[in-house]
DOPABA-868649 format. One record per atom (N, C-alpha, C): chain; x, z negated, y negated; atom name; residue in three letters; residue number from 1. Coordinates in pm, 1 decimal. Layout:
BEGIN
NODE kette        x        z        y atom rest  nr
NODE     A        X        Z        Y   CA  ALA NUM
...
END
This chain:
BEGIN
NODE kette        x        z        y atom rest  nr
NODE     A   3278.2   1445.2  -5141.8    N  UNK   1
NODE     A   3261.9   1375.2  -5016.6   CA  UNK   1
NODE     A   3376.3   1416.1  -4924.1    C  UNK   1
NODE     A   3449.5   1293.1  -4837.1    N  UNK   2
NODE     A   3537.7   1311.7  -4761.1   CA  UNK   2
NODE     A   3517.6   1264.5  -4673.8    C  UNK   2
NODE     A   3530.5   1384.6  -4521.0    N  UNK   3
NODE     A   3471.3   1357.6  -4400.9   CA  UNK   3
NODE     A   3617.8   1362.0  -4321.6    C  UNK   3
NODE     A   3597.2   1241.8  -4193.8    N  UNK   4
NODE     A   3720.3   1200.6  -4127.1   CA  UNK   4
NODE     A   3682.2   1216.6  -3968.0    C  UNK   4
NODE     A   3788.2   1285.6  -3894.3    N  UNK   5
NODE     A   3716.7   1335.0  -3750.9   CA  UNK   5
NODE     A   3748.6   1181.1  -3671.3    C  UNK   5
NODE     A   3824.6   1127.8  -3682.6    N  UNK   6
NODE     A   3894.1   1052.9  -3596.5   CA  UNK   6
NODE     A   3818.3    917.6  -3556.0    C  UNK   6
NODE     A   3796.3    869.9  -3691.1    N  UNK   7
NODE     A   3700.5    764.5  -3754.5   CA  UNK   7
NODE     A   3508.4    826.4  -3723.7    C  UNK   7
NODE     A   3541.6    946.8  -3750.9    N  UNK   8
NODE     A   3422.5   1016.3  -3756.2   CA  UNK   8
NODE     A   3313.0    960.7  -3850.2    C  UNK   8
NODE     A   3421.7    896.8  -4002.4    N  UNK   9
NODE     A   3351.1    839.3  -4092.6   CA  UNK   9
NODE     A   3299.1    982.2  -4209.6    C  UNK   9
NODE     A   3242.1    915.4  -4309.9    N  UNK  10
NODE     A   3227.0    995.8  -4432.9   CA  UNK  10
NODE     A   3252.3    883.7  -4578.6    C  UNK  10
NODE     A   3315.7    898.4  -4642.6    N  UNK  11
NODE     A   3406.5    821.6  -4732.0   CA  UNK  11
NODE     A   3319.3    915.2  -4883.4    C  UNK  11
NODE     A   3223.3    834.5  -4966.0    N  UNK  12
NODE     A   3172.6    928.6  -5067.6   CA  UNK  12
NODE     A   3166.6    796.7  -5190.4    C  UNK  12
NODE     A   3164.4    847.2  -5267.8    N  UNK  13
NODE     A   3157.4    755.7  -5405.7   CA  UNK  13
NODE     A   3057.3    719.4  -5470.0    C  UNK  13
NODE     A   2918.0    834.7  -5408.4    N  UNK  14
NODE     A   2782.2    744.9  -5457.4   CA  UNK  14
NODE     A   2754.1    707.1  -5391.5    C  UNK  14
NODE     A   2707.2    580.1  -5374.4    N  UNK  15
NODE     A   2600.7    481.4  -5339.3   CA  UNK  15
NODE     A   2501.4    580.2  -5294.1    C  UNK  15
NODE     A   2394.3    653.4  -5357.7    N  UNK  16
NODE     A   2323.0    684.0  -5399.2   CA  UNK  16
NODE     A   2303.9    799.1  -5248.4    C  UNK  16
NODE     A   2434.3    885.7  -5255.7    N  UNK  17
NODE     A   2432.9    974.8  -5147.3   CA  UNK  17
NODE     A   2439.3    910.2  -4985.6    C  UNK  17
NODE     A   2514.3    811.1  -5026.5    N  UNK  18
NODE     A   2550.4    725.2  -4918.7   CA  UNK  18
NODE     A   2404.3    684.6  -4877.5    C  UNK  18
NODE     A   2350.8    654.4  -4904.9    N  UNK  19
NODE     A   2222.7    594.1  -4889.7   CA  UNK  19
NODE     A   2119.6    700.2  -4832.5    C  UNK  19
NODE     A   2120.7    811.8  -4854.9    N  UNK  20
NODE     A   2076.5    898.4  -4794.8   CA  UNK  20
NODE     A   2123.5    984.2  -4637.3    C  UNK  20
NODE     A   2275.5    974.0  -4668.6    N  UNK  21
NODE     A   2314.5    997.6  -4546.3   CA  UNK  21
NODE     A   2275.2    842.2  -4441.2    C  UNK  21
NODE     A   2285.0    768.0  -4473.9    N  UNK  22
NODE     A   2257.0    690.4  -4361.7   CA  UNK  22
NODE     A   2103.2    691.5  -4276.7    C  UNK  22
NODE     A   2003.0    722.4  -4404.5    N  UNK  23
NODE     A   1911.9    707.3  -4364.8   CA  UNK  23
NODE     A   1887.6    865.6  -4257.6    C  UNK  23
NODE     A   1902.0    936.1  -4305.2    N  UNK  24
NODE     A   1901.5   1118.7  -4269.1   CA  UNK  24
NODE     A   2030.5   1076.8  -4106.6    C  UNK  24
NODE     A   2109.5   1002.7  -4095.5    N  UNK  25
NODE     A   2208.9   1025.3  -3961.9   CA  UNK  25
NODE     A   2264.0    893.9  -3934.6    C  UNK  25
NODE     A   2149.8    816.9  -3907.1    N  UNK  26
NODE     A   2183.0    683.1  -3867.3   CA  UNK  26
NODE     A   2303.3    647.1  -3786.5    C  UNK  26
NODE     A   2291.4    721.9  -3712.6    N  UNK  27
NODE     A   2468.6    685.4  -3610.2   CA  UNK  27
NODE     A   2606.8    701.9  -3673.4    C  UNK  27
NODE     A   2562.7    738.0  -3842.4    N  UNK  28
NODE     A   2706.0    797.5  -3831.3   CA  UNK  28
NODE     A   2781.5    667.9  -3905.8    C  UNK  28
NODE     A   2891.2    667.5  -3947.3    N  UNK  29
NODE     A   2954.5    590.7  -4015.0   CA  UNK  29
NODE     A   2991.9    662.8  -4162.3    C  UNK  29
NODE     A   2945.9    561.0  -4290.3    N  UNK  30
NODE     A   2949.1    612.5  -4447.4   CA  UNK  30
NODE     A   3021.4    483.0  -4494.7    C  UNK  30
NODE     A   3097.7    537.6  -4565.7    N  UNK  31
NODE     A   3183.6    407.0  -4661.1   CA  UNK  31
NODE     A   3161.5    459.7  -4836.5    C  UNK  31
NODE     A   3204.1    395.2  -4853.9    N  UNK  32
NODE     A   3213.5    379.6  -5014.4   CA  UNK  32
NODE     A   3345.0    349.2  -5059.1    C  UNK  32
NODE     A   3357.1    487.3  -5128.7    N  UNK  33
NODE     A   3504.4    463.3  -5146.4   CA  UNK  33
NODE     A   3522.8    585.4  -5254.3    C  UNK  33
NODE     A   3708.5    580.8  -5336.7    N  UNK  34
NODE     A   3712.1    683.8  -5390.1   CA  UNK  34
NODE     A   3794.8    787.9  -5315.6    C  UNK  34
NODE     A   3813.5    904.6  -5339.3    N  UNK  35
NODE     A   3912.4   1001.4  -5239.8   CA  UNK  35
NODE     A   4058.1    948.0  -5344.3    C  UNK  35
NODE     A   4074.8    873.0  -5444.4    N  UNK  36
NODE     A   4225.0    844.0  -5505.9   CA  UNK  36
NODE     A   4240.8    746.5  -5445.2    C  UNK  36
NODE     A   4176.6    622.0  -5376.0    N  UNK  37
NODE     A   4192.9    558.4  -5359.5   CA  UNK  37
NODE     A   4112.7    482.5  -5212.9    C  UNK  37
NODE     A   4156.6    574.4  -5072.9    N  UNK  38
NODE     A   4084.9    612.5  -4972.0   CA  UNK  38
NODE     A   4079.9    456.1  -4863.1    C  UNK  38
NODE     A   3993.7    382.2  -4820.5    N  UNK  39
NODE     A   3929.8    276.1  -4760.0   CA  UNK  39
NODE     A   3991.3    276.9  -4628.9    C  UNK  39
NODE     A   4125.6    346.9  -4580.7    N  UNK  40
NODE     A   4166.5    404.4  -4462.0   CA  UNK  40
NODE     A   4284.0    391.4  -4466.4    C  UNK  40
NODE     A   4329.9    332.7  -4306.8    N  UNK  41
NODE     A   4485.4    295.2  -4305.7   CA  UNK  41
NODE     A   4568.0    399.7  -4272.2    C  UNK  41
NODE     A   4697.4    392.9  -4309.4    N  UNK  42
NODE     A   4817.7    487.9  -4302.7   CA  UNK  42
NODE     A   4774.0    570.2  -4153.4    C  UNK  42
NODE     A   4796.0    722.1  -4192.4    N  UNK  43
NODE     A   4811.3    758.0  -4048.8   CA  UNK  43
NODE     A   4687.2    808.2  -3923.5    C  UNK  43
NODE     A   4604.8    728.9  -3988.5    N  UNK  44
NODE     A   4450.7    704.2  -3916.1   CA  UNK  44
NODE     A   4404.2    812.4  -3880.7    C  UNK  44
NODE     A   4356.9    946.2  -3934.2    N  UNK  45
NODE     A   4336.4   1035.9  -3954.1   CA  UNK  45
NODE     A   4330.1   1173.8  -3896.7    C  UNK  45
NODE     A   4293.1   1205.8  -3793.7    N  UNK  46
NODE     A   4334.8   1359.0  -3740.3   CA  UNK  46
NODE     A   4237.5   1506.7  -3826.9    C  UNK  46
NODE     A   4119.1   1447.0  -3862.4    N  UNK  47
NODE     A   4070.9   1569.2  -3939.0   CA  UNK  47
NODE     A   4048.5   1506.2  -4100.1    C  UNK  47
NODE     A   4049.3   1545.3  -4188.1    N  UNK  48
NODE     A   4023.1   1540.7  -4327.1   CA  UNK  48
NODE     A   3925.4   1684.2  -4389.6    C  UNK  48
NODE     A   3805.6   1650.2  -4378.8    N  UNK  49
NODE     A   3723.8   1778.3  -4453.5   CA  UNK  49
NODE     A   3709.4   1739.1  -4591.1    C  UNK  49
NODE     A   3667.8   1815.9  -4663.2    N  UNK  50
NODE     A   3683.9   1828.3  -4818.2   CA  UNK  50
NODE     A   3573.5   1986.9  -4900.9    C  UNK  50
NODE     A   3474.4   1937.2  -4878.6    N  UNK  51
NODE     A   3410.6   2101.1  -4882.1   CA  UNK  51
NODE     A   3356.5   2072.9  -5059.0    C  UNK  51
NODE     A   3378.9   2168.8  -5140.4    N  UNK  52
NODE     A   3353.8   2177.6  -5286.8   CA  UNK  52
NODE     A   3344.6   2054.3  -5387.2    C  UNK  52
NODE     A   3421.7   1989.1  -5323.5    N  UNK  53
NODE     A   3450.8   1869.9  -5423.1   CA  UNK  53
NODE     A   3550.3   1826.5  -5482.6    C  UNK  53
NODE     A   3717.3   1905.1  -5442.6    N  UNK  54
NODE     A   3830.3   1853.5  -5516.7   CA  UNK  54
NODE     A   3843.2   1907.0  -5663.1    C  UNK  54
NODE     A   3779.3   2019.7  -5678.4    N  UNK  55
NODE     A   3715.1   2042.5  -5841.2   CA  UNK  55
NODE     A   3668.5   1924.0  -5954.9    C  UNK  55
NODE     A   3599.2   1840.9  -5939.2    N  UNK  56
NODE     A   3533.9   1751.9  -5957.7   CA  UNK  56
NODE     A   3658.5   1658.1  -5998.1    C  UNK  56
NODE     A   3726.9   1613.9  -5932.6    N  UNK  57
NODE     A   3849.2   1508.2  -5937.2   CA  UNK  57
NODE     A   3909.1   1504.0  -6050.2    C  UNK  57
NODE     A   3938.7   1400.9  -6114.3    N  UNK  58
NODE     A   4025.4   1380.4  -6223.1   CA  UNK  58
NODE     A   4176.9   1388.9  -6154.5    C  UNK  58
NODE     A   4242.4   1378.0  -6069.1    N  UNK  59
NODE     A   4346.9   1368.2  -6055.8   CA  UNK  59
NODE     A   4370.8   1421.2  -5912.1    C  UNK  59
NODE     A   4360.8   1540.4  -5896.4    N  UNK  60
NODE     A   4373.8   1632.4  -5742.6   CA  UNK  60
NODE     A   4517.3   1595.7  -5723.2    C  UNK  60
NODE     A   4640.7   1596.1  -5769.9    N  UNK  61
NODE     A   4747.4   1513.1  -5672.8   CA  UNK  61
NODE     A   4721.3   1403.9  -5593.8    C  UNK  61
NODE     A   4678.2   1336.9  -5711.9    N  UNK  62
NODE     A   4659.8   1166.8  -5632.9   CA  UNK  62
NODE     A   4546.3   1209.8  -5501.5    C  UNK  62
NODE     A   4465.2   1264.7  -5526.3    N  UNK  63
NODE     A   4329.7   1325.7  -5366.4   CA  UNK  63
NODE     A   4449.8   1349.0  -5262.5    C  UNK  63
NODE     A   4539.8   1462.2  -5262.8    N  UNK  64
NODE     A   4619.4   1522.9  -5227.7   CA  UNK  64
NODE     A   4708.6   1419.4  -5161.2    C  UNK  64
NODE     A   4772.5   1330.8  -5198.1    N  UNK  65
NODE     A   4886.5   1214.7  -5178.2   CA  UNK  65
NODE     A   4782.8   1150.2  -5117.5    C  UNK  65
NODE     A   4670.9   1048.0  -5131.5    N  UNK  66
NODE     A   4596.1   1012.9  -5055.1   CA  UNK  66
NODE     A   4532.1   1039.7  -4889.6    C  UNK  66
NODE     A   4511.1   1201.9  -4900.5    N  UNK  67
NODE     A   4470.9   1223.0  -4762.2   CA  UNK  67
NODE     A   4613.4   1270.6  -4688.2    C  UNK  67
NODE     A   4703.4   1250.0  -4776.7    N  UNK  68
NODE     A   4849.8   1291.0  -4679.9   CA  UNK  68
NODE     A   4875.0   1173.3  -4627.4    C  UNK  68
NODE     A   4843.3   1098.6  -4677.6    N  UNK  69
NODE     A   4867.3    907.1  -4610.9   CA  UNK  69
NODE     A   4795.1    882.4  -4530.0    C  UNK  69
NODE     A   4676.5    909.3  -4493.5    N  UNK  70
NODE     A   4599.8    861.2  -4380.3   CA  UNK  70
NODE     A   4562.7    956.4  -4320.0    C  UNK  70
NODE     A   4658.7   1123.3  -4300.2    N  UNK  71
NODE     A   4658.3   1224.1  -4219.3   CA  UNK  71
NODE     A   4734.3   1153.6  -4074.0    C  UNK  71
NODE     A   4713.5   1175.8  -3964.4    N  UNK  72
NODE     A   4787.0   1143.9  -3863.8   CA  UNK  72
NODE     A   4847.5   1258.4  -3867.4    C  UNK  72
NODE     A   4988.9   1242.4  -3756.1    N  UNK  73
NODE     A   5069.1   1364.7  -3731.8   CA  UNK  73
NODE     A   5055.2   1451.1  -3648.0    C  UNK  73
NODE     A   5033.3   1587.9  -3731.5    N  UNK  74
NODE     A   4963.6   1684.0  -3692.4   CA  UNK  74
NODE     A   4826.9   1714.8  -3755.3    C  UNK  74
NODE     A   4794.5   1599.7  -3826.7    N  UNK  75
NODE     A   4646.7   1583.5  -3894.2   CA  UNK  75
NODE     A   4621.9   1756.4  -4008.7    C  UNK  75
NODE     A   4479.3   1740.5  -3953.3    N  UNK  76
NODE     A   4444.3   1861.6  -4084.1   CA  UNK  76
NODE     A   4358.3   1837.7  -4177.5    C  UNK  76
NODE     A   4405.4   1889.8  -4279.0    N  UNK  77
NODE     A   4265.4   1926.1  -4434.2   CA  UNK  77
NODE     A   4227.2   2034.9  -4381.8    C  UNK  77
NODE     A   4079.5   2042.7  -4414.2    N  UNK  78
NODE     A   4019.7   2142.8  -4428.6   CA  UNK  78
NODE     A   3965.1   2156.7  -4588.7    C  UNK  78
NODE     A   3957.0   2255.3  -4664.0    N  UNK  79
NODE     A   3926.1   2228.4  -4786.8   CA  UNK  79
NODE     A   3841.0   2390.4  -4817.5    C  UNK  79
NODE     A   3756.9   2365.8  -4890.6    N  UNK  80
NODE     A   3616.7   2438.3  -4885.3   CA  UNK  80
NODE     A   3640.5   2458.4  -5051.1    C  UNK  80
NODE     A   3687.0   2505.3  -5134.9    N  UNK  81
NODE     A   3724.2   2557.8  -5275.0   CA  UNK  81
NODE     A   3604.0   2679.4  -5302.5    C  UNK  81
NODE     A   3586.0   2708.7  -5464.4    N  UNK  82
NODE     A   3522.4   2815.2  -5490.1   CA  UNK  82
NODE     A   3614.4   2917.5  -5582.0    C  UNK  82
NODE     A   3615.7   3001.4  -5518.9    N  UNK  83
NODE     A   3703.6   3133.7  -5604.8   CA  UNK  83
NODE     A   3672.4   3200.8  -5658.8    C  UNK  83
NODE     A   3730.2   3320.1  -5743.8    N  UNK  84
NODE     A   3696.3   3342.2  -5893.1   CA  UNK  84
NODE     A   3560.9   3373.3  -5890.9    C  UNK  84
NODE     A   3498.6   3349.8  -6008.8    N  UNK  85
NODE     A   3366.2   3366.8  -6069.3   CA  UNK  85
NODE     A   3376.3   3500.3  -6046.2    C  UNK  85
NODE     A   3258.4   3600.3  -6026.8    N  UNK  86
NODE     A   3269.5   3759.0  -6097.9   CA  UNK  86
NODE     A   3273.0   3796.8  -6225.9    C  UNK  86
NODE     A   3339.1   3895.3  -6241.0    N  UNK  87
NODE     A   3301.7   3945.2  -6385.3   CA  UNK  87
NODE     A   3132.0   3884.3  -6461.2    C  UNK  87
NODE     A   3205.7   3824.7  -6552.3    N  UNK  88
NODE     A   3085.1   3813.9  -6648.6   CA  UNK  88
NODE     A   2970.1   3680.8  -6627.6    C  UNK  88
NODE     A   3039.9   3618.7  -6510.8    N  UNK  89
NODE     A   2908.5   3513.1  -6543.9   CA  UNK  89
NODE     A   3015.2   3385.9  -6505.2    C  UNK  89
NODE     A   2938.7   3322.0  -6635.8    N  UNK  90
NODE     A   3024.7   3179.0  -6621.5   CA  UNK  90
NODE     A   2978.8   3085.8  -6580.8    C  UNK  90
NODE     A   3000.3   2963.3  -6586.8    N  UNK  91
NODE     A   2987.0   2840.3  -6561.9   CA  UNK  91
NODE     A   2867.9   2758.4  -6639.6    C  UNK  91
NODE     A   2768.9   2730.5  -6600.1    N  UNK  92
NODE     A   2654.0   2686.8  -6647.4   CA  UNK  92
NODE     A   2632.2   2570.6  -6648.5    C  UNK  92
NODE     A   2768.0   2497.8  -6568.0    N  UNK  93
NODE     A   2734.0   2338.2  -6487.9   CA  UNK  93
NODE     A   2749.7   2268.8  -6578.3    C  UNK  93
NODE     A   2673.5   2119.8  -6587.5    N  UNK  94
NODE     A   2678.7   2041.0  -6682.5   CA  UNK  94
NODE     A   2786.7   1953.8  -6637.3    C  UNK  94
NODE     A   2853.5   1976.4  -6594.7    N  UNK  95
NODE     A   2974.0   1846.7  -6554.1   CA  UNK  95
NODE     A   3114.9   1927.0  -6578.4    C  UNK  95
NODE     A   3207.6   1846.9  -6583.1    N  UNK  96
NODE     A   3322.9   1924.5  -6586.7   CA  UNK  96
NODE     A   3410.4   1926.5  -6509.8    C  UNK  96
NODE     A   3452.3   2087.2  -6457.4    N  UNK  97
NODE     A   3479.4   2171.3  -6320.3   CA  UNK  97
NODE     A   3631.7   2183.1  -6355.9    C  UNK  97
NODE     A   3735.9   2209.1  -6177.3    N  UNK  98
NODE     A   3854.8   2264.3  -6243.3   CA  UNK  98
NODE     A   3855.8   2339.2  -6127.5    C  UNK  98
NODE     A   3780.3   2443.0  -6105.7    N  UNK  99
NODE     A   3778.8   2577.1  -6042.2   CA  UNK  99
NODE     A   3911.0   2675.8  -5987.4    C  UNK  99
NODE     A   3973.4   2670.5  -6125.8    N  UNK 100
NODE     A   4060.4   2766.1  -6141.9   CA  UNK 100
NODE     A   4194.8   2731.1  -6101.7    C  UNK 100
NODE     A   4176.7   2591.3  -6091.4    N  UNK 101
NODE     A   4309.9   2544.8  -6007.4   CA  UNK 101
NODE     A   4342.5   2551.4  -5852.8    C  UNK 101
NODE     A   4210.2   2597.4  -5831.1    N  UNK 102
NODE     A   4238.3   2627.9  -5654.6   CA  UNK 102
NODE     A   4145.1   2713.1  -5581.4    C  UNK 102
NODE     A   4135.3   2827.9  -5695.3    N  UNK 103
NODE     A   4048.7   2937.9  -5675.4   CA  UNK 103
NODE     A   4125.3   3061.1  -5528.1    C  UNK 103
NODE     A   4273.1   2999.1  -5499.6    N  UNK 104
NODE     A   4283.0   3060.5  -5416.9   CA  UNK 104
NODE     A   4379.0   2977.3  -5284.7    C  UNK 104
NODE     A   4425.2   3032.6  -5174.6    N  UNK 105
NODE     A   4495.4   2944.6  -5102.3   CA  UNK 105
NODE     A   4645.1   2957.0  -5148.5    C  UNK 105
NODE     A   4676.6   3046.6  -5237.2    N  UNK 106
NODE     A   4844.6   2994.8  -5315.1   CA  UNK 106
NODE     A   4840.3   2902.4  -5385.1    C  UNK 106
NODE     A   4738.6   2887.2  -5512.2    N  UNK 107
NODE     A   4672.5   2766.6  -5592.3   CA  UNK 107
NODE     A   4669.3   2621.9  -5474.4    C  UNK 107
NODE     A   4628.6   2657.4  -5372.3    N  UNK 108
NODE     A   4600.5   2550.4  -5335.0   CA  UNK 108
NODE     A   4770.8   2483.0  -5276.3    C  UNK 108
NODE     A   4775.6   2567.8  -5217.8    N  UNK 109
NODE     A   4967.6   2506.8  -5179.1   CA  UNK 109
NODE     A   5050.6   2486.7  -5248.6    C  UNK 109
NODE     A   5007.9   2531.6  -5408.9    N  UNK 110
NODE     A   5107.5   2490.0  -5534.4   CA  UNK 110
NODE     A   5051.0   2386.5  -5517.7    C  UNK 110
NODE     A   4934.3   2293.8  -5551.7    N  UNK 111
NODE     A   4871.3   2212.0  -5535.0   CA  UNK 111
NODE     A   4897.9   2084.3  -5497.9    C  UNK 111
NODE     A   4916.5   2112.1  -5334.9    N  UNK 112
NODE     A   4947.9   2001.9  -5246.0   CA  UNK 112
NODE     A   5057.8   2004.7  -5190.4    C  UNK 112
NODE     A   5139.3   2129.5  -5237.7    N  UNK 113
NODE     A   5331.1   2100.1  -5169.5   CA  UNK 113
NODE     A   5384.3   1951.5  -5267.5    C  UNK 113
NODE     A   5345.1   1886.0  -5358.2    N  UNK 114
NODE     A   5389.9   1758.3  -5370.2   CA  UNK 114
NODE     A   5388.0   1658.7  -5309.9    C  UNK 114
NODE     A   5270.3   1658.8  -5276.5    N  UNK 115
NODE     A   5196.8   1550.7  -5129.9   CA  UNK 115
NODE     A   5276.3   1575.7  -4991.0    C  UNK 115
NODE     A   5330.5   1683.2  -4957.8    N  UNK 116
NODE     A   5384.1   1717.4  -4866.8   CA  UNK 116
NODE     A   5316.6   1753.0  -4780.5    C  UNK 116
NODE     A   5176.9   1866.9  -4843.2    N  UNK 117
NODE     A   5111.2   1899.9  -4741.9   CA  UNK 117
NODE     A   5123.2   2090.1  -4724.3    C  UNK 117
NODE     A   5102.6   2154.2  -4625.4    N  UNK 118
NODE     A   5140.8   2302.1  -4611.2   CA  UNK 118
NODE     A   5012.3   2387.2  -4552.8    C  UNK 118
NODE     A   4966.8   2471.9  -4633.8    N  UNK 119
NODE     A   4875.7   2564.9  -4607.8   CA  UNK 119
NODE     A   4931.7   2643.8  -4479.1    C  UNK 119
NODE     A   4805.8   2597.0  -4393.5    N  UNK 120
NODE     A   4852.7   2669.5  -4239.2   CA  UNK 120
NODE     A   4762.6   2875.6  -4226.6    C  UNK 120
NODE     A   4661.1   2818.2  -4277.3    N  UNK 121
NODE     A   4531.3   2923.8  -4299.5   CA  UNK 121
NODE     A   4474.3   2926.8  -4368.7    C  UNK 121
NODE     A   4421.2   3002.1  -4412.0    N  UNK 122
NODE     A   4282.6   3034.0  -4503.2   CA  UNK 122
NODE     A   4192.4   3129.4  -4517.6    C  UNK 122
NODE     A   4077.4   3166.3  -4530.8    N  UNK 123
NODE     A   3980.3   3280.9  -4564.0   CA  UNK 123
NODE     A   3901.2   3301.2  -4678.8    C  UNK 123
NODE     A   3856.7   3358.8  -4702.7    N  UNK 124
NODE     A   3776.5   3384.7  -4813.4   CA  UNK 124
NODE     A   3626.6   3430.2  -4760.4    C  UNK 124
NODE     A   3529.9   3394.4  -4807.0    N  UNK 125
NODE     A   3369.0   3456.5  -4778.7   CA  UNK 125
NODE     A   3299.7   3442.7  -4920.7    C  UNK 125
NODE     A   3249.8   3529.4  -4901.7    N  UNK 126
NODE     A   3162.8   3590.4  -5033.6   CA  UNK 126
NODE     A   3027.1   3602.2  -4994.2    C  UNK 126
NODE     A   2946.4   3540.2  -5082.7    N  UNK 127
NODE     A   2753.3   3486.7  -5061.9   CA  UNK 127
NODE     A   2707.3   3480.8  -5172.0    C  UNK 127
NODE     A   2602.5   3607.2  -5217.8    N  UNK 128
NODE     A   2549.0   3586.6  -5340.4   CA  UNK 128
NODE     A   2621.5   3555.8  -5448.8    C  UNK 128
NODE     A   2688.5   3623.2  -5455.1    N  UNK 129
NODE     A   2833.0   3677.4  -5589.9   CA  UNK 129
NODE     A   2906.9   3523.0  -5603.9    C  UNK 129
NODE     A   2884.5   3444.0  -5517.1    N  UNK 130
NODE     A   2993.9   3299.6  -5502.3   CA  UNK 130
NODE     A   3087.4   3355.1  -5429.8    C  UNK 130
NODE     A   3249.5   3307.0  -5406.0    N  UNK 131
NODE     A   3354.0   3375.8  -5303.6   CA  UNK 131
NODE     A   3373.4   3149.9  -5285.8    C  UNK 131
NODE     A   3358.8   3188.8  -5174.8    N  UNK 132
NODE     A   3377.9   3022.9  -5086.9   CA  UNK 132
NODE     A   3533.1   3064.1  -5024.3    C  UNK 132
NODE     A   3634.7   2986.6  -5058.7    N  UNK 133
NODE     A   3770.7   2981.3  -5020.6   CA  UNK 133
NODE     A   3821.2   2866.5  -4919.5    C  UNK 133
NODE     A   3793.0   2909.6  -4766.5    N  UNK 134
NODE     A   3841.9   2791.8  -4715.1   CA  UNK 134
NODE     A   3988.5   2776.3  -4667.5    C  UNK 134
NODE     A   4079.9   2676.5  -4702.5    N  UNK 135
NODE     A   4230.2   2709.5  -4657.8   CA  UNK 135
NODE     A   4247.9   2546.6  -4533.9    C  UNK 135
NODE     A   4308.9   2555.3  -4474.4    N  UNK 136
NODE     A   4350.2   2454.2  -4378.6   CA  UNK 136
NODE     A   4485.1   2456.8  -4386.8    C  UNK 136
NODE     A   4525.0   2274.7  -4418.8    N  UNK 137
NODE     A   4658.1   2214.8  -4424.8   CA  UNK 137
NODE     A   4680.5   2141.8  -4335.2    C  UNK 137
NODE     A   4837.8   2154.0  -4319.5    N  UNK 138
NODE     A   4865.0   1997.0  -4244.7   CA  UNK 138
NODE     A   4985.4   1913.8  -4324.4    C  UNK 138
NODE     A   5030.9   1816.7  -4263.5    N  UNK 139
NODE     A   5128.2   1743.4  -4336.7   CA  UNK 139
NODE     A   5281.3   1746.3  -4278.2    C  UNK 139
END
């Protein structure tokens, strides 16, 4: 799910979720859309959130090149990543994850320096042996 401050939309690919957010936050605005292929004009953009979902993506450049196009100038990602597993316990999920590609905020700026986007910040928090990696870009 990709949340937009400006628009103050939410841009998600199920139906399904979509349908729930509307009903759960009637005022807000939900589109249907993919993050490769974003429902939003050049530029538009001053916030871009992104919390544990660029894992998921078949093609994190193209995500990446996408929200750099409808970042306004000065616009930010915020991006909400999960970092390394602990010792010894793996991955149980039935879907298939790419974790390890942006388990940290260098990962993540190898990442998106194609898009032409630049890791401004980032932190790390750790909850119940998960480490939540949040880094903030701009373009």
């Amino acid at each position: 799910m990709l949340a937009f401050a400006h628009q103050k939309a939410t841009v998600d690919i199920s139906a399904g979720m979509l349908e729930v957010a509307r009903r759960e936050l009637p005022a807000g605005e939900f589109i249907e859309g993919r993050a490769e292929q974003l429902p939003v004009r050049d530029g538009a953009i001053d916030l871009v959130t992104c919390a544990t979902a660029l894992h998921l993506m078949a093609d994190p450049g193209l995500v990446f090149g996408e929200i750099a196009r409808v970042l306004a100038p000065r616009g930010r990602l915020v991006l909400a990543t999960f970092g390394p597993s602990p010792a010894g316990s793996g991955s149980n999920r039935p879907y298939r994850t790419n974790h390890a590609a942006f388990q940290t905020a260098d990962l993540v700026a190898a990442a998106s320096a194609p898009a032409g986007l630049a890791v401004i910040r980032s932190a790390a928090a750790r909850d119940e042996g998960e480490t939540c990696v949040l880094t903030e870009l701009t373009g």
